[in-house]
C-alpha positions as CSV (number, residue, x, y, z in Angstrom):
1,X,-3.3,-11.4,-8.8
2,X,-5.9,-9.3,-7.5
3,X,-7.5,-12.1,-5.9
4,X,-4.4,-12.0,-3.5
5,X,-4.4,-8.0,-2.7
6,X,-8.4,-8.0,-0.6
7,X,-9.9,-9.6,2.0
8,X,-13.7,-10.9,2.1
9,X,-14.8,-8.7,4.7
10,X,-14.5,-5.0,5.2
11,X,-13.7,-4.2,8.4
12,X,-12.5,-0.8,8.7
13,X,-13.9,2.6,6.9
14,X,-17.5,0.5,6.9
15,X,-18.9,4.7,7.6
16,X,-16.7,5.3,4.4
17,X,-18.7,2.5,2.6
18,X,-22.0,3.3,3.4
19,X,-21.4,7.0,2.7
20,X,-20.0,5.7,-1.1
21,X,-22.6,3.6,-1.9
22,X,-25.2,5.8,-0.8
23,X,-23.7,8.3,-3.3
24,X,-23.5,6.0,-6.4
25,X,-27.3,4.6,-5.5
26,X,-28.8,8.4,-6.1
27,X,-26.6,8.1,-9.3
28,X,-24.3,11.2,-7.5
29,X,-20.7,9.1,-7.6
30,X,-18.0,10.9,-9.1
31,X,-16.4,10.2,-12.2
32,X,-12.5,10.1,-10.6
33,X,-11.9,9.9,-7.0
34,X,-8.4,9.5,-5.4
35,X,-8.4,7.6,-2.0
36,X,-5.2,8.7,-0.7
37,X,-3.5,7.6,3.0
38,X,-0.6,5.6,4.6
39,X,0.3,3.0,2.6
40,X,-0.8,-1.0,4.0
41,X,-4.1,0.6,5.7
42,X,-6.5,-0.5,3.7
43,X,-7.1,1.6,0.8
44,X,-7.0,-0.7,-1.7
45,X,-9.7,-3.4,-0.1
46,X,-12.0,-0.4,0.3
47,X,-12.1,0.0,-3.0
48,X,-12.6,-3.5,-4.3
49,X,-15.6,-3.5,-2.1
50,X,-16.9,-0.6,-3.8
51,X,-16.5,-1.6,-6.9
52,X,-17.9,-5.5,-6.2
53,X,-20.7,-3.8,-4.5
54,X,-21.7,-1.6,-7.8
55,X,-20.9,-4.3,-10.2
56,X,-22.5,-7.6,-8.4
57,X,-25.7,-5.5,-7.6
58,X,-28.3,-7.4,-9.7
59,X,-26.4,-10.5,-9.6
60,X,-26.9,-13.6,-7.4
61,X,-25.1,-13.7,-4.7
62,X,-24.4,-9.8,-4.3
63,X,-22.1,-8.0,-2.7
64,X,-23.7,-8.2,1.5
65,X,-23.9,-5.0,2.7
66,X,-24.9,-6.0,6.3
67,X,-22.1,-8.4,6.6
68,X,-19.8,-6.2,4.9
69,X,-18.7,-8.8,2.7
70,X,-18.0,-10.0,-0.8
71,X,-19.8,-12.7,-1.6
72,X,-16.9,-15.1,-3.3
73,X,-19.6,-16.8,-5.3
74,X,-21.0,-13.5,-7.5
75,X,-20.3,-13.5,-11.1
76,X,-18.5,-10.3,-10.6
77,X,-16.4,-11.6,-8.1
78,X,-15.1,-14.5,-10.4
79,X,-14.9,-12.8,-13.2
80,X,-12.1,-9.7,-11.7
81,X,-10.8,-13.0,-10.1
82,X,-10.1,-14.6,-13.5
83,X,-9.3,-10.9,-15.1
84,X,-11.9,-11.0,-17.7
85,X,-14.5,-8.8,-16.6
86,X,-16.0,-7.0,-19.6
87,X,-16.9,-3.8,-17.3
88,X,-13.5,-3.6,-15.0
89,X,-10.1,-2.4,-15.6
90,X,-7.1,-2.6,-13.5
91,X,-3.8,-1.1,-13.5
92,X,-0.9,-1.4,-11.0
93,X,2.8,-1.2,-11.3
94,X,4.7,-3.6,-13.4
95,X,7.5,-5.4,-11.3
96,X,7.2,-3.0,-8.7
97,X,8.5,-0.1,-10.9
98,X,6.0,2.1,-12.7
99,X,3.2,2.2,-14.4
100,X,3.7,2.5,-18.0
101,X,2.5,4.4,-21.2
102,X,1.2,1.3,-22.6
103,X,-1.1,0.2,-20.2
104,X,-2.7,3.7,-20.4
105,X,-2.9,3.3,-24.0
106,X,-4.3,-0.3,-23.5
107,X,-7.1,1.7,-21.0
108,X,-8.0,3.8,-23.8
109,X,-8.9,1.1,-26.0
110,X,-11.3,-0.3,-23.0
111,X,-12.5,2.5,-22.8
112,X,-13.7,3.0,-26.1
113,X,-15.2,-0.4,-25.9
114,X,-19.0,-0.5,-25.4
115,X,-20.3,-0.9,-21.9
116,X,-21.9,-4.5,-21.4
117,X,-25.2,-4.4,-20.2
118,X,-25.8,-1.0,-19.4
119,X,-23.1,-1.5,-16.4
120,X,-20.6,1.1,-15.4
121,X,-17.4,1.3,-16.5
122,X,-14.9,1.1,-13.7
123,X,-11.0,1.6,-13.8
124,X,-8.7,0.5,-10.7
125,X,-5.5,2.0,-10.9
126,X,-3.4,0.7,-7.5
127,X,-0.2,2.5,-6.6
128,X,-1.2,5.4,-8.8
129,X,2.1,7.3,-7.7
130,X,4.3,4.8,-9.8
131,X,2.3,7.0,-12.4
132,X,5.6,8.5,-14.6
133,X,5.6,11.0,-16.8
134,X,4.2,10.3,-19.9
135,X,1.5,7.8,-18.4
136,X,0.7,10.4,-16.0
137,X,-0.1,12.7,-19.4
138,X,-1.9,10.1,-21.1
139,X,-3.5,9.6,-18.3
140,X,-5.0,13.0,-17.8
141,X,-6.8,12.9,-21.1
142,X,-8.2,10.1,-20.5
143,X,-9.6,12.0,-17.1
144,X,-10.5,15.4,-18.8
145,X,-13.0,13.5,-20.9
146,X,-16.8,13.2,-19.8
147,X,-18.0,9.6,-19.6
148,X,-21.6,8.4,-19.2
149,X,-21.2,5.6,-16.1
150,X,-17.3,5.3,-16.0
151,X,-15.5,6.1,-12.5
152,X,-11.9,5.7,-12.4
153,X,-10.7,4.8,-8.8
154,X,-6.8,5.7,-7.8
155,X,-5.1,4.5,-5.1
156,X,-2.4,6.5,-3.7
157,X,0.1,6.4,-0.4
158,X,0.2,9.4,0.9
159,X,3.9,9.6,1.8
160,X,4.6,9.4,-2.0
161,X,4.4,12.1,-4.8
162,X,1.8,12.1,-7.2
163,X,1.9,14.8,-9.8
164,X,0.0,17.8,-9.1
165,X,-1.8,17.7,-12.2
166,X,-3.5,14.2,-11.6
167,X,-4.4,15.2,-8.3
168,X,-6.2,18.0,-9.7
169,X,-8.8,16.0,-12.1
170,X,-9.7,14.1,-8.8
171,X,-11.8,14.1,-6.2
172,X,-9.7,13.5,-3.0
173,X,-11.0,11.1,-0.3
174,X,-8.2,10.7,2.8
175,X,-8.4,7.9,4.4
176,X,-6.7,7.4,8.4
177,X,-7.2,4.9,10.9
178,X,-7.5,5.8,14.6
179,X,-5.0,4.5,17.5
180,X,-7.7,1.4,17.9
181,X,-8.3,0.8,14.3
182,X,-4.8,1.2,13.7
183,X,-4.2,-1.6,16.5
184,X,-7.0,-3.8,14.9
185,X,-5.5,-3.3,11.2
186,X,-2.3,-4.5,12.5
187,X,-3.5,-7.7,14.3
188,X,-5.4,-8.9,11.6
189,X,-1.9,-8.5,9.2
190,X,-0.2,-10.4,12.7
191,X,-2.6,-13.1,13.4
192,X,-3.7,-11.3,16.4
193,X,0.3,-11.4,17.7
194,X,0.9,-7.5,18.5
195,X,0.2,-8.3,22.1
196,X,3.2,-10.6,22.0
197,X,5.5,-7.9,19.9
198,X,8.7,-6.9,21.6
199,X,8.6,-3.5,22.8
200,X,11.0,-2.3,19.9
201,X,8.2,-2.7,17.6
202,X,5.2,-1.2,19.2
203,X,5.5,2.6,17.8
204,X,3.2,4.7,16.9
205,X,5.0,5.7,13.8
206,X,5.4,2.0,12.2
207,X,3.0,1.9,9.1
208,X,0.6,-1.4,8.7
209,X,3.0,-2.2,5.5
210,X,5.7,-2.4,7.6
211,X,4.4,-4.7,10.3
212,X,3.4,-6.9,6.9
213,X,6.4,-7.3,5.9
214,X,8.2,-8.0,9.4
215,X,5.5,-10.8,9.6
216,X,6.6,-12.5,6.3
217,X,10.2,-12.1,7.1
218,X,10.3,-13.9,10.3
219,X,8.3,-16.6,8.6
220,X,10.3,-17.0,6.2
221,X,13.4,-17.1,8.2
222,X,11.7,-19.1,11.0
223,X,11.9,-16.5,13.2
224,X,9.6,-16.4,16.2
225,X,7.8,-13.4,16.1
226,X,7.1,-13.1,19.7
227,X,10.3,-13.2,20.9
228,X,12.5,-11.1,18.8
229,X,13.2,-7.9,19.3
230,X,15.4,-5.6,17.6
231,X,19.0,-6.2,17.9
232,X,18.0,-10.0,17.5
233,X,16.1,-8.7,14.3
234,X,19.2,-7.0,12.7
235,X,21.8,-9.3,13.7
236,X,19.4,-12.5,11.7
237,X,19.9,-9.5,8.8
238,X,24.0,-9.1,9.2
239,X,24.5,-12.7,9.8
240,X,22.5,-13.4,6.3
241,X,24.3,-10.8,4.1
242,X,21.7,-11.1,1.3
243,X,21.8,-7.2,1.6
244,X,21.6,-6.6,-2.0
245,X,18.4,-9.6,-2.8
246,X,16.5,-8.7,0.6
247,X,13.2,-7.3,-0.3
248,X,12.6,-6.7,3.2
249,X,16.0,-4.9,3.8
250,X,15.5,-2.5,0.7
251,X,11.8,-1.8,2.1
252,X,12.9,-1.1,5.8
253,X,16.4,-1.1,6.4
254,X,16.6,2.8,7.0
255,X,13.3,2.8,9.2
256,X,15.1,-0.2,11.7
257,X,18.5,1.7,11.8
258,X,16.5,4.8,12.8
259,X,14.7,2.8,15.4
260,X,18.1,1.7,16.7
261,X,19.3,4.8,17.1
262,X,16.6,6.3,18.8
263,X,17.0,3.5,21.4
264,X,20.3,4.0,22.0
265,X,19.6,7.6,22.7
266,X,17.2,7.3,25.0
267,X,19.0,4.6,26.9
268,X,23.0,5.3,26.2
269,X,24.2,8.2,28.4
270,X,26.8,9.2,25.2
271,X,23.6,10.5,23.7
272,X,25.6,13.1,21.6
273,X,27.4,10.3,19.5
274,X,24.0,8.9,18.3
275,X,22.3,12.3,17.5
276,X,25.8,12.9,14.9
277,X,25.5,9.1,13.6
278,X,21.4,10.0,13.4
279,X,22.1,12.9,11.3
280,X,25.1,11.6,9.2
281,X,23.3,7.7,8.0
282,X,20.0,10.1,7.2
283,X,22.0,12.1,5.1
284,X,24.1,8.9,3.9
285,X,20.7,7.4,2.9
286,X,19.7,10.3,1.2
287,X,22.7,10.0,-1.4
288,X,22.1,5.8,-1.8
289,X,18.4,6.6,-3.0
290,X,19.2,9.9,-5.0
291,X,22.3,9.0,-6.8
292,X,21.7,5.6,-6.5
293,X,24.7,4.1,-4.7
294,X,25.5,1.3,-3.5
295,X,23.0,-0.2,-1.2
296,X,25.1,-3.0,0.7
297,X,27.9,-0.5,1.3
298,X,25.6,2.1,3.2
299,X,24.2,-1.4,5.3
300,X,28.0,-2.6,6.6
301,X,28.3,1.3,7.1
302,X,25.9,1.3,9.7
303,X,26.8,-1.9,11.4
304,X,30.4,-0.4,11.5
305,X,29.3,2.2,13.0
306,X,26.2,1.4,15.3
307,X,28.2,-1.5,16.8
308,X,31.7,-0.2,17.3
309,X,33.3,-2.7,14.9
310,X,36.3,-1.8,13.7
């Protein structure tokens, strides 16, 4: 539910806000515009902001743009809640997979509907990189076309492909949070708990998604967050074996085996071995996603061979 995906306030990219709103007030808003960055940063709430801000704007309780909030009360607010807003569309992948021809051709028919009161138009596509082939070319017609007040919004992580030719219709807007917003992002997906984190997670290179999904693991294995690190992280894993049915293991597993090894080489005086192991599960990972193999082999794999079992 897209009730589930934003948060009331906007707290980061509030510069980014004022400079969009700003643009649609003097009527100047692009038709398409891709907001591309790392994936779990806030991208998506941006962008329901926006578009409660544009829709809810003669409506009681409107969008507050000194608080930087959406007013839960606002028509337009219940309505996207409910999924029957006459003027919004939204798109995101189905089970997690792609997004399909038929919802494109399901846009088309929204689009052809009339505008209700003299509103704009506005199409959400989330995760537009789960865009195949054939949606992504039904897609682009849909873009080429001139539309009086529509503006399709795409969402897109940055660390995924998105075919050239979308990315072309657009209007790209990157989005990237500093070493304090990025800080601020992640304590609000902790609870304010990254003070407390073990060491092993405090990296520069862990994404806000990631630290999301570590939070929601350890409460749903009762895992107390401040005091695991690690080791204690992947052993709660091995001991489980629900490799195979782990939606945080499919999501992370290589990223916490590559953190291991980087530990162990810049604390185990046989650095060597861990640079070859490095090299050799990064290439064995590399087969698992591109010929799709098996996924639970390539885990024991690594606990055979990170932990000297025989």
């Amino acid at each position: 539910m897209i009730k589930d995906l934003f948060n009331e306030e906007l707290t980061s990219f509030r510069k980014n806000f004022n400079f969009f709103i700003n643009l649609y007030d003097k009527r100047k808003l692009p038709q398409t515009l891709l907001f591309t960055g790392e994936k779990g940063i806030g991208k998506f709430n941006f962008s329901y902001h926006l578009i409660n801000y544009i829709l809810s704007k003669d409506e009681d309780y409107k969008y507050d743009t000194k608080k930087y909030k959406v007013n839960l009360n606002n028509k337009t607010n219940k309505l996207i809640s409910q999924n029957v807003h006459p003027n919004f569309y939204f798109i995101s992948p189905k089970d997690k997979k792609n997004i399909d021809i038929s919802q494109i051709k399901n846009l088309k028919n929204f689009l052809n509907i009339s505008s209700l009161n003299d509103k704009p138009k506005i199409i959400l596509i989330n995760e537009s990189e789960y865009l195949n082939l054939s949606s992504s070319n039904s897609l682009l017609k849909s873009l080429e076309e001139n539309y009086d007040n529509v503006h399709f919004f795409l969402v897109h992580d940055s660390k995924k492909r998105l075919i050239p030719t979308i990315k072309s219709r657009c209007i790209q807007f990157k989005f990237y949070l500093n070493e304090d917003e990025l800080k601020d992002r992640i304590n609000q997906i902790l609870n304010n708990q990254y003070e407390k984190l073990n060491s092993d997670f405090k990296n520069k290179y862990l994404s806000p998604i990631f630290y999301k999904d570590l939070f929601l693991y350890c409460k749903k294995n009762d895992l107390p967050l401040d005091r695991i690190n690690l080791d204690s992280l992947l052993t709660d894993i091995f001991l489980k074996k629900n490799f195979k049915n782990n939606e945080f293991l499919l999501n992370n597993f290589f990223l916490l085996s590559q953190l291991f090894l980087h530990n162990r080489i810049k604390s185990d005086p046989k650095k060597e071995k861990y640079y070859l192991l490095t090299k050799h599960l990064a290439q064995r990972f590399n087969d698992v996603i591109k010929y799709n193999l098996d996924f639970e082999s390539y885990v024991i794999e690594f606990k055979h061979l990170a932990y000297n079992e025989k």
